[in-house]
Every structure is written in C-alpha cells, then in structure tokens.
C-alpha positions in Angstrom: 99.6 116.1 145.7 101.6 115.3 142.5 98.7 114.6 140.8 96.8 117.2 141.7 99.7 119.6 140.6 99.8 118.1 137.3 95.9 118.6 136.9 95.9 121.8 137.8 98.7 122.8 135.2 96.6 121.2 132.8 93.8 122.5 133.4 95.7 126.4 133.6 97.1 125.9 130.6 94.3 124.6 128.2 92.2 128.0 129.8 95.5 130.0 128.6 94.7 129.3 125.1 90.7 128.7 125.2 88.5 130.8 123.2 84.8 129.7 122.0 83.2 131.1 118.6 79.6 130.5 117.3 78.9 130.6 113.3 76.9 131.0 110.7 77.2 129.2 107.4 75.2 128.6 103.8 76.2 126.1 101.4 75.3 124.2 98.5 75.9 120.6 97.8 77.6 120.3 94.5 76.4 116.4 93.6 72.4 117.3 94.2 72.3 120.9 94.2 70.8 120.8 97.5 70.7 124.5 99.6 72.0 124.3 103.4 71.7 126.2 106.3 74.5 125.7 109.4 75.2 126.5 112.8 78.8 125.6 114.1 80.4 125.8 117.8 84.2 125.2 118.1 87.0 125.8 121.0 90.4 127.0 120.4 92.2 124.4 122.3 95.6 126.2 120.8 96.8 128.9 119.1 96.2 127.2 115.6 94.1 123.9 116.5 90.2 124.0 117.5 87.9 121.1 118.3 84.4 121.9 116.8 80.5 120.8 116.1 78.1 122.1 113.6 74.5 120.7 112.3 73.8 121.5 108.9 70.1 121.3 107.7 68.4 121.1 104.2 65.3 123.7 105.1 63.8 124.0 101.7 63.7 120.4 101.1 61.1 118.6 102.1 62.4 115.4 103.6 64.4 117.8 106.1 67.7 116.2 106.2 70.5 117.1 108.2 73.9 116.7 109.6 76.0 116.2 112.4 79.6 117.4 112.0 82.1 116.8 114.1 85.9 117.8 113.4 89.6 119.4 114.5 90.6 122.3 112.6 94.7 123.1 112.4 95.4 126.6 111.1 97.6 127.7 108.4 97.5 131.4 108.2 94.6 132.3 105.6 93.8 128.6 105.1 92.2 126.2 107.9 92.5 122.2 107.2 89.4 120.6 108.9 88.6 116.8 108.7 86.2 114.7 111.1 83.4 112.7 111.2 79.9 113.8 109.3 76.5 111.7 110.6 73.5 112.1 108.3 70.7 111.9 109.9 67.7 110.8 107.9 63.6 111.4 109.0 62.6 108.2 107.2 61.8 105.6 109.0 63.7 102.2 107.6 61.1 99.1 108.4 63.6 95.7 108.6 65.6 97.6 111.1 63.0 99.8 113.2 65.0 102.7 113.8 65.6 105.7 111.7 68.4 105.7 109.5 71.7 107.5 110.4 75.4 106.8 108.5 78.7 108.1 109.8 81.3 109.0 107.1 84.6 110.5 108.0 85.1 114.2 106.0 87.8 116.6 105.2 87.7 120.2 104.2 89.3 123.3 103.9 88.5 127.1 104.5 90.0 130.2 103.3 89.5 134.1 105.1 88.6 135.8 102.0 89.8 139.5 103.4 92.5 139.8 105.8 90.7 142.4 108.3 87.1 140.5 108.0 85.8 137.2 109.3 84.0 135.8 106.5 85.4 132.6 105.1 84.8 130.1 101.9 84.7 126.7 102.6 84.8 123.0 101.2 83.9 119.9 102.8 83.7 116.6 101.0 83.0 113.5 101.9 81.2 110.2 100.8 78.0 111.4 101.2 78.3 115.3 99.7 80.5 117.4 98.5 79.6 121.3 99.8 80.7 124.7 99.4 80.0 127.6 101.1 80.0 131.0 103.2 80.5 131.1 107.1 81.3 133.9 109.3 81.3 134.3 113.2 78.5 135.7 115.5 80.7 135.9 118.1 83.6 134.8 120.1 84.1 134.3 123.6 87.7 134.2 124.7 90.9 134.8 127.0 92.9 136.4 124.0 92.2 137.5 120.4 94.6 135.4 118.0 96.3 136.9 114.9 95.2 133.2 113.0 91.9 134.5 113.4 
C-alpha cells in the first residue's frame, strides 16, 4: 500500500506541473550555410524544466540530411539553457560497415523570447557537427496551467 501511495503522489504531482507544446523552427547552419526546417515536441516536467525532441531536416539539399535532437531545457526568465544529445542521420549508405551512417554528439544551446507578450524565440545550438541559429515559435500548447516563464 506504501508503494502504491508513493506512486500515486508521483504520478499527481508530475500531472500538476505537465504541459505539452508543439513548434516550429528555421535555421541556418553557420559552418556550411546549410537552410533547416524543424519540428520540436517537449513536456514541462516543472515550472522552469522541460524534457524535449525535435528532428531538423535540410529540405533544399539534396542528400536530405537530418537530425535527431534530444535535450532538457531549464528556464531563466527570457533566456532558456538547452543541452542534449544531437544524432545525424545520414541517407548514404557506408559499404565496410553495411548500415547507414548515423553519429551521436552531445549539444548545448540557448534561446531568448524576443518580445515579452509574443512566443517567438531566437535560438543557438552548437555542437560538433553544426553550429545553428534560428527562429521557433509554438503551434500550440496543451496543458494543466499557463506558466509566466512561458
């Protein structure tokens, strides 16, 4: 019955602070000049700390390249510190190994809210593969409670 108890509370009080957003982003990589197009999904686990995905992809290039982000995001009013893990997933087959090629890098970034009563944010990631910067804003949010960290 303890147990239970102590699962339940958990369970009650992650749902307390839970709220799920959907984005949109476009950014350029700074090293190659390459364009990219995002989609992003995270979960506010806390007031100021999400857990989050995104996949960005390189549509105008013709190798179609893309990534796979994952991260944790800790908020600091205007400013959001992100870092994770960032898998590049490459169409191009590598013969000696038989499988397509795919390298993991750890990343860090930060965000800034541009206007204090819109969404729309700047951001920079950088890691060992790219170095990006660019525009996201929300399509919507799903949520118990609307936070003022937004």
């Amino acid at each position: 019955m303890k147990k239970f108890i102590v699962i339940l509370f958990t369970f009650f009080s992650l749902n307390i602070y839970s709220q799920v957003g959907v984005g949109v982003s476009v950014a350029n990589d700074i090293e190659n000049d390459i364009s990219k197009l995002g989609v992003g999904l995270s979960y506010t686990v806390l007031p100021k700390v999400s857990l989050g995905a995104g996949v960005m992809i390189t549509p105008f290039d013709i190798d179609g390249d893309y990534e796979i982000m994952y991260n944790a995001k800790y908020n600091l009013g205007r400013f959001n510190v992100v870092g994770g893990f960032m898998t590049e997933m490459n169409p191009k087959f590598v013969p000696n190994v038989g499988i397509y090629s795919m390298d993991s890098h750890p990343y860090f970034g930060i965000d800034f809210k541009l206007f204090k009563n819109r969404k729309l944010r700047i951001f920079y990631n950088q890691s060992e593969m790219m170095k990006t910067i660019g525009i996201k804003t929300p399509i919507f949010k799903v949520g118990k409670k609307r936070w003022v960290y937004d």
